[in-house]
TORPA-4810 file (N, C-alpha, C, O; in nm, 3 decimals):
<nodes>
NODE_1_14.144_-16.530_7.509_14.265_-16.600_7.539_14.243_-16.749_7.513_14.148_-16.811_7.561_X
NODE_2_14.328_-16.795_7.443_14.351_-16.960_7.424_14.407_-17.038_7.518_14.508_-16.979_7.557_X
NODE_3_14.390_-17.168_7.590_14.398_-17.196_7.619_14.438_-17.356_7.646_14.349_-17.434_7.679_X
NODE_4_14.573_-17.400_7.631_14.587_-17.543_7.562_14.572_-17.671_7.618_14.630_-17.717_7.716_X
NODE_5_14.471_-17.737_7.532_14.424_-17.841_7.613_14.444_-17.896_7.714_14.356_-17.924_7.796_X
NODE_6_14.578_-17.922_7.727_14.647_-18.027_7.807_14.609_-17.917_7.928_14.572_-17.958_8.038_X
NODE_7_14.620_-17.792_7.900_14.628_-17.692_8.025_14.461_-17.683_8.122_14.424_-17.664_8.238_X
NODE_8_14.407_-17.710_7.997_14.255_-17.724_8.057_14.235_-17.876_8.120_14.138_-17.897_8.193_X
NODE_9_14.330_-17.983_8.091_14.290_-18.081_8.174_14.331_-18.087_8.267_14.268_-18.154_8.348_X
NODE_10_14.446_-18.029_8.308_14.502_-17.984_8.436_14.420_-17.887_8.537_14.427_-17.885_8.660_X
NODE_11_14.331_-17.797_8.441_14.236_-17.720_8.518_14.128_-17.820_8.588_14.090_-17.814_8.705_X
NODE_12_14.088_-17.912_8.488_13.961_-18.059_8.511_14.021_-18.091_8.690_13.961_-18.063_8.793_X
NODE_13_14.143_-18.152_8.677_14.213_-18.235_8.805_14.188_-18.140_8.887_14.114_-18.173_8.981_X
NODE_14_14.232_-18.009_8.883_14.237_-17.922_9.021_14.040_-17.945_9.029_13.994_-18.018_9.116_X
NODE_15_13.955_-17.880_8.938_13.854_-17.896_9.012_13.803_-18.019_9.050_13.761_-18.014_9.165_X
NODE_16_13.788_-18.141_8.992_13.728_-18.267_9.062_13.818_-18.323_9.206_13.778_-18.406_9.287_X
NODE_17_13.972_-18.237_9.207_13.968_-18.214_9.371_13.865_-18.133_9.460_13.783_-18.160_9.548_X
NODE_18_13.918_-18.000_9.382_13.801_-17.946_9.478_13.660_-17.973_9.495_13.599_-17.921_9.588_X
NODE_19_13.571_-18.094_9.363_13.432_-18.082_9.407_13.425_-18.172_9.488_13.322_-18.208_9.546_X
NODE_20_13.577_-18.236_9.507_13.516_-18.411_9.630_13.477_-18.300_9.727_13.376_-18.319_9.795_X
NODE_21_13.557_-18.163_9.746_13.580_-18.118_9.918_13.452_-18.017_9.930_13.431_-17.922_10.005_X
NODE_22_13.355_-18.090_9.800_13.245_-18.002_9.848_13.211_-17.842_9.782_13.113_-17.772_9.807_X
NODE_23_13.321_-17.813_9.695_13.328_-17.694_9.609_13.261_-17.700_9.472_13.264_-17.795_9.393_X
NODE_24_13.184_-17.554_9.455_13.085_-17.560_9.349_13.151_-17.449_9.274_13.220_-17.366_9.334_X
NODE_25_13.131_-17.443_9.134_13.167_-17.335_9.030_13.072_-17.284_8.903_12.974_-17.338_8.851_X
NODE_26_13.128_-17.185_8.880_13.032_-17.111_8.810_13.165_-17.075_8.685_13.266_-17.015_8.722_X
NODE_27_13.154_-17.103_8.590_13.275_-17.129_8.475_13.172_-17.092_8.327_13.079_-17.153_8.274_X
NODE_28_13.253_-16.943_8.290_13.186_-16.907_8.143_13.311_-16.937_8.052_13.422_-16.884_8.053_X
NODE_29_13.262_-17.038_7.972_13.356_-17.079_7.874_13.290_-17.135_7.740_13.176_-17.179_7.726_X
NODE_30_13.417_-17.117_7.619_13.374_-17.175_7.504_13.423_-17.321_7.504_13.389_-17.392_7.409_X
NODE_31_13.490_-17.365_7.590_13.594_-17.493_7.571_13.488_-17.649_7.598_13.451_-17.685_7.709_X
NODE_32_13.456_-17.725_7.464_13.453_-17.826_7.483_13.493_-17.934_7.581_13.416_-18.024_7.616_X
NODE_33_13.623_-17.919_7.624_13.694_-18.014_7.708_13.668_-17.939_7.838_13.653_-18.027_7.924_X
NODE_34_13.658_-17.854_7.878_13.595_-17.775_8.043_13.474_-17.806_8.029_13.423_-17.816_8.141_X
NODE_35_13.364_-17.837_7.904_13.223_-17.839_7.927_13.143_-17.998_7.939_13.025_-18.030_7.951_X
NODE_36_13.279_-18.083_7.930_13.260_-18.227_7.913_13.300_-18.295_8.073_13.308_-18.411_8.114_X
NODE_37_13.323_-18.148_8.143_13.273_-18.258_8.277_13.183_-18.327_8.356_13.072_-18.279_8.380_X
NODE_38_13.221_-18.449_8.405_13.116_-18.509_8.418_12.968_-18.501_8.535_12.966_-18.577_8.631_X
NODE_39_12.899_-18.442_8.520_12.791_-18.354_8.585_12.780_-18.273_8.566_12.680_-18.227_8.621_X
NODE_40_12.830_-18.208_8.512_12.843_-18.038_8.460_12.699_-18.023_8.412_12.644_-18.102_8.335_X
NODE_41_12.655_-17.935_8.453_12.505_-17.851_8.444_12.586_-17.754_8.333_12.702_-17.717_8.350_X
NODE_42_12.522_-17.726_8.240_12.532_-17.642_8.134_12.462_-17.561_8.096_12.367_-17.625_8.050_X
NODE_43_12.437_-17.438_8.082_12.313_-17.336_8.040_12.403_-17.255_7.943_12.526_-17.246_7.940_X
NODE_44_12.280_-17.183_7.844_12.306_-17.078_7.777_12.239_-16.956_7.827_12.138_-16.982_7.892_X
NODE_45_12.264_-16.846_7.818_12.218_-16.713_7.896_12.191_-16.627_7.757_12.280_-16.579_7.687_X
NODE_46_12.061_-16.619_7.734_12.068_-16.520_7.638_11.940_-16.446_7.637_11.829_-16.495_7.618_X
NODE_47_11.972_-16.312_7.662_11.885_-16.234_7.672_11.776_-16.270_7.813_11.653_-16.264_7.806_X
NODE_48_11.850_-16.304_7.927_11.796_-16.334_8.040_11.730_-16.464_8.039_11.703_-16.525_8.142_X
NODE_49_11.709_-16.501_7.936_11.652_-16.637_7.904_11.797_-16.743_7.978_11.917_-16.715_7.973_X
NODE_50_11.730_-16.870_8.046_11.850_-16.985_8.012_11.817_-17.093_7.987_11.712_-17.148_8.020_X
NODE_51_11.915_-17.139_7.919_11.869_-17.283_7.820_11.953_-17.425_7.860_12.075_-17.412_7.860_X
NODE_52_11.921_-17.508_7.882_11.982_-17.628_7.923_12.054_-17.650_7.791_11.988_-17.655_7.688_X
NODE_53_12.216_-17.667_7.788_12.269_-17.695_7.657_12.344_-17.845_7.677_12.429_-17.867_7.591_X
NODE_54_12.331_-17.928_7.756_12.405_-18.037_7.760_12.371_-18.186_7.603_12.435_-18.277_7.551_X
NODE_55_12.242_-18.128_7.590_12.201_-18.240_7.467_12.287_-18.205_7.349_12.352_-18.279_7.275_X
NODE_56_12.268_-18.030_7.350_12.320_-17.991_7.230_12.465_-17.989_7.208_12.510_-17.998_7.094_X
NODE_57_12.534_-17.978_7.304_12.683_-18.029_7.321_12.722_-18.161_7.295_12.827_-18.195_7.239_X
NODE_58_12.629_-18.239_7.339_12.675_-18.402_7.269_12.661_-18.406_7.130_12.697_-18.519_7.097_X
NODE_59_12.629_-18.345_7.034_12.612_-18.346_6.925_12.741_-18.206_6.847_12.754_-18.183_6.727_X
NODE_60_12.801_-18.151_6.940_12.899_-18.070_6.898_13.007_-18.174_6.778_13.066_-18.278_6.809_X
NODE_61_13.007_-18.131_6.688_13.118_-18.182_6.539_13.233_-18.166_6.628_13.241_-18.089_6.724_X
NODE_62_13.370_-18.291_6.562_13.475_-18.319_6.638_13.519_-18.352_6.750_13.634_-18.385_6.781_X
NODE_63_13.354_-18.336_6.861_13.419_-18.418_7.037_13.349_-18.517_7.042_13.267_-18.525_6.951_X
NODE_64_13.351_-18.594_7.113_13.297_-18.654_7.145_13.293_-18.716_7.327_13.370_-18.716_7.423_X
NODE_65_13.168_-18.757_7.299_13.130_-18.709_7.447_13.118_-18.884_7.499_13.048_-18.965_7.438_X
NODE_66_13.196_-18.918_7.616_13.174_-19.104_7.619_13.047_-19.114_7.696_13.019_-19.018_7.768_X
NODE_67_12.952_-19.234_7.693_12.850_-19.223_7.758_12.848_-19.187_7.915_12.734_-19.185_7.961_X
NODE_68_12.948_-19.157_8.006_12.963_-19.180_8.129_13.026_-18.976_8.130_13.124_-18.938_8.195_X
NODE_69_12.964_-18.911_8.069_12.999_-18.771_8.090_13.113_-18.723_7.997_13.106_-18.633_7.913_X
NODE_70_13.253_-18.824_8.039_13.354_-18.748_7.990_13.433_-18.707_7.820_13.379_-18.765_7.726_X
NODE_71_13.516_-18.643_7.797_13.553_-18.599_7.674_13.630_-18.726_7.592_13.721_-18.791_7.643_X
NODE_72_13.588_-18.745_7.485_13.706_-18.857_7.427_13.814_-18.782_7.385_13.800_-18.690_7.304_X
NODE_73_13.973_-18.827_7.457_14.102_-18.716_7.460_14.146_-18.734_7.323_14.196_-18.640_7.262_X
NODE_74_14.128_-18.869_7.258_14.183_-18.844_7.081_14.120_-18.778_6.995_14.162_-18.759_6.881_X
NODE_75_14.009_-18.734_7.043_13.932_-18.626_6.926_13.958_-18.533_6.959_13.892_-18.446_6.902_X
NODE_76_14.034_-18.494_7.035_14.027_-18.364_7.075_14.190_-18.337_7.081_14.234_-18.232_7.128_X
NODE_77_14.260_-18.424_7.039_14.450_-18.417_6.966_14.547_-18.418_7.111_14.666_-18.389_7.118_X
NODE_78_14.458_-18.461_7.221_14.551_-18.472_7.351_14.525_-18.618_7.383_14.452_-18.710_7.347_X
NODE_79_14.643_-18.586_7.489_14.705_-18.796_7.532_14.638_-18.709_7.657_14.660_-18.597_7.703_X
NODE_80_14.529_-18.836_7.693_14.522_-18.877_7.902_14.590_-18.796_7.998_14.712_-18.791_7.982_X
NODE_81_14.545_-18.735_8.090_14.604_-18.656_8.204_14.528_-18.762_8.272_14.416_-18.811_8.255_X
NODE_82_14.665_-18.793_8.393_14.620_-18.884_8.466_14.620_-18.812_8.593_14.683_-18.706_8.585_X
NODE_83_14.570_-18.835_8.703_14.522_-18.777_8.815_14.661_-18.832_8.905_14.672_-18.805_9.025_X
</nodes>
């Protein structure tokens, strides 16, 4: 299922409410813009193995990642969701 940006930054707001209140998540996704949050622990799972993927995501073609965690919204064809 696809999922449209703007809709995933709306997903971003609901959780960085919930992590002020202390809430943790566990989120399997392909989405650049869900994986560009800021602290987000990132692993790959393969074959029981897991791999820290946050380096290799900053180097993902077309996002870009600002030094302070988050997604740059013009590479990625969406305007700012503001909180």
């Amino acid at each position: 299922m696809k999922v449209a940006p703007t809709r995933q930054m709306s997903l971003l707001i609901e959780i960085d409410r919930l992590v002020a209140e202390n809430s943790q998540f566990i989120i399997s996704t392909h989405s650049p813009i869900l994986m560009a949050y800021p602290g987000a622990e990132i692993y790959e799972i393969t074959g029981g193995v897991y791999a820290d993927m946050r380096k290799a995501l900053l180097e993902t073609e077309g996002v870009a990642f600002l030094p302070d965690g988050r997604v740059d919204m013009n590479l990625c064809g969406i305007k700012e969701v503001k909180k």
